[in-house]
C-alpha atoms as one frame of an Amber mdcrd trajectory, in Angstrom:
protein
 -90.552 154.703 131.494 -88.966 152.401 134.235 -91.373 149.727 135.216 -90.322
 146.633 137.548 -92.313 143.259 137.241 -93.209 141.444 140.343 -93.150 137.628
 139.420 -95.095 136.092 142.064 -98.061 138.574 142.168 -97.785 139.519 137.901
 -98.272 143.396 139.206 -96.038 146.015 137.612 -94.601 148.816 139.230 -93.973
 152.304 137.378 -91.772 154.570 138.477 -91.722 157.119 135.851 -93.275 160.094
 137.911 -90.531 158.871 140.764 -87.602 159.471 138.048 -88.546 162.909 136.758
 -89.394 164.231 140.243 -85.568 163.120 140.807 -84.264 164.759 137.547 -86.240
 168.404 138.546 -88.908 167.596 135.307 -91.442 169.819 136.853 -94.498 168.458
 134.294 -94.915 164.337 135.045 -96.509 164.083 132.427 -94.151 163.658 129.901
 -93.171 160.665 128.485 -89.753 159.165 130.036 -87.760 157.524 127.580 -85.379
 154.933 129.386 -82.123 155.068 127.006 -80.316 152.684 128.967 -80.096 150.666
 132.471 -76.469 149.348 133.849 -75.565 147.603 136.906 -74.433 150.165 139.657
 -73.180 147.590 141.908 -74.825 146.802 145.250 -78.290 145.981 143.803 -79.106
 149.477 142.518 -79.134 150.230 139.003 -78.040 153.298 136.298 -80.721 154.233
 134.576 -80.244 156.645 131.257 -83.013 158.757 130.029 -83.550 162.105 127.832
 -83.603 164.337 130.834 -80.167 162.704 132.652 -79.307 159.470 134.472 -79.945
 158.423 138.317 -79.094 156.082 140.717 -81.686 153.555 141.668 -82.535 151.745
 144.524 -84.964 148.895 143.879 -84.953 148.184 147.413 -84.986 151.338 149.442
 -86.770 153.328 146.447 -84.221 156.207 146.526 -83.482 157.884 143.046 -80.765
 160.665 143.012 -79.626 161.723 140.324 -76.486 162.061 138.491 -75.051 165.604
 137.593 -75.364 166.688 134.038 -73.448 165.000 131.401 -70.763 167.839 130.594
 -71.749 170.085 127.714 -69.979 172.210 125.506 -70.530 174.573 122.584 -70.362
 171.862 120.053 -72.625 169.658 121.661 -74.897 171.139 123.927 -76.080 167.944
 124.865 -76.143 167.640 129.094 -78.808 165.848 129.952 -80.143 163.317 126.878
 -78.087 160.257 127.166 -77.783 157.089 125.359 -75.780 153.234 126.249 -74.111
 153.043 129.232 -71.159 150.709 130.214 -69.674 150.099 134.157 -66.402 149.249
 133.313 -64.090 146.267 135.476 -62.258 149.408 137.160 -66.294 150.863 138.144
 -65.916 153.662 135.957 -69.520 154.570 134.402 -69.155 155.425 130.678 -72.253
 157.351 128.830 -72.564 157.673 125.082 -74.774 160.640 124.334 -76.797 162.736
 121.655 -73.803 165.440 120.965 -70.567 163.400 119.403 -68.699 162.938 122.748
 -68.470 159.417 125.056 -68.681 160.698 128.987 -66.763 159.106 131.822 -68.253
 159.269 135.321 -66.668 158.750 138.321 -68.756 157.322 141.142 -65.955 158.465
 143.899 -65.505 161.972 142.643 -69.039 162.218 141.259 -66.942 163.836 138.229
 -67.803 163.199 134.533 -64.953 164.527 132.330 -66.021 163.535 128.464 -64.101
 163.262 124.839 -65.556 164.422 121.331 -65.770 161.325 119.201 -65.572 162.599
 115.878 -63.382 166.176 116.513 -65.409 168.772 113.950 -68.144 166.606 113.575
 -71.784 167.912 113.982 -73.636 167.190 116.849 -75.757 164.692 115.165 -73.576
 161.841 116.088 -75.020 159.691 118.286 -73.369 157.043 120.335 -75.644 153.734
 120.177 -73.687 151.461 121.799 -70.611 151.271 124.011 -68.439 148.348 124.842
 -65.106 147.100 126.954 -62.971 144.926 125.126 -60.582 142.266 127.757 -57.665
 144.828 127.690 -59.948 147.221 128.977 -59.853 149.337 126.350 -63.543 151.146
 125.630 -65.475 151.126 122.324 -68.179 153.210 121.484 -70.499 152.812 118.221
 -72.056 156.089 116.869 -73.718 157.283 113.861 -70.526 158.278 112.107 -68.484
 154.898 113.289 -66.429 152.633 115.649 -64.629 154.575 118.009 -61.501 153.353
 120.180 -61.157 155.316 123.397 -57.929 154.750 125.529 -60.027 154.815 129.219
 -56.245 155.946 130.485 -55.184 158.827 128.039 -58.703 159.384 126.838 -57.517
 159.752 123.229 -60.062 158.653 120.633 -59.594 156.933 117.366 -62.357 156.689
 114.473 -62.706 153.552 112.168 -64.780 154.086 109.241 -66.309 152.658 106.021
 -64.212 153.330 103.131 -65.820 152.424  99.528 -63.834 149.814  97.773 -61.782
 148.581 100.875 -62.765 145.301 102.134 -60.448 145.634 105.573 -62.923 149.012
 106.833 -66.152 148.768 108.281 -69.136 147.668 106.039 -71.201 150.793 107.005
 -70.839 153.989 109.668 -73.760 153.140 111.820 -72.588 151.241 114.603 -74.842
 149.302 116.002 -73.196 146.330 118.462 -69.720 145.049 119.463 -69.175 141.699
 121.028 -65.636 140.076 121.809 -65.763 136.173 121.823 -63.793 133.659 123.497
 -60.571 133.633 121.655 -60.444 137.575 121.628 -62.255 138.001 118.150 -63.764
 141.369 118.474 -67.035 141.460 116.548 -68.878 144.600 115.204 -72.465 145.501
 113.513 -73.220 147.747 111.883 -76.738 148.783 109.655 -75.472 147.121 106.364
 -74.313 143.493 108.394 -70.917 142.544 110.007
């Protein structure tokens, strides 16, 4: 669940019944698994879960929530979503249980997404996303390092190839980090 920690009395608040009221979960009961949480700008915050992601309001309270991630027949996967990235043009990107990377667009309230792996099962996961300093967005899945063009939206895969030193050292993706002089770092399960 969500919870927020109040440093100057040490009380917690939850607001895990206030987040599936939002997303239409009719039992509160279940467990909310929070995926994800992203700046939104303004003081409010993204917040991904397994039933969709909302807008939050710390202040106010208000929760509203996002449309469905889009679906289609290969991934049927609309509301379970995984690391999200606000971009420096504001553009929200969701990685998601179904092989595609989603693009939301706060104006439009749009998302449009991309298949990361085309013909792959829906078992790829996105587990991490990342904007290099061209702008240029990265996603980390199950099945590899994926280089999305946030302009054309075309995709390209890098993968581990046995007995080539220049590929990745394994498929699962875990983090991506640029440093200063524009060395762009990736992890993966089997080390960098």
């Amino acid at each position: 669940g969500l919870k927020r920690h109040d440093w100057q009395t040490g009380e917690w608040q939850r607001y895990r019944g206030d987040i599936l009221r939002a997303l239409g979960v009719a039992n509160e009961n279940l467990p909310l698994a929070v995926r994800s949480i992203a700046d939104a700008g303004n003081g409010q915050l993204w917040v991904a879960t397994q039933f969709g992601i909302v807008q939050f309001d710390p202040v106010s309270g208000v929760i509203k929530p996002l449309p469905p991630l889009p679906e289609n027949d290969e991934s049927g996967a609309g509301t379970d979503s995984g690391p999200l990235l606000v971009s420096r043009a504001g553009v929200l990107w969701a990685g998601n249980w179904g092989n595609r990377i989603a693009r939301y667009d706060p104006a439009s309230r749009q998302w449009t997404s991309k298949e990361l792996v085309p013909g792959s099962d829906r078992a790829n996961v996105s587990v991490s996303v990342f904007e290099d300093r061209h702008g240029t967005i990265w996603a980390g899945s199950l099945k590899g390092l994926h280089h999305i063009d946030p302009v054309s939206g075309s995709v390209r895969t890098f993968q581990h190839v046995a007995d080539d030193s220049r590929s990745l050292t394994n498929n699962i993706v875990r983090s991506m980090h640029q440093d200063a002089d524009g060395t762009f770092w990736v992890g993966t399960q089997a080390g960098l």
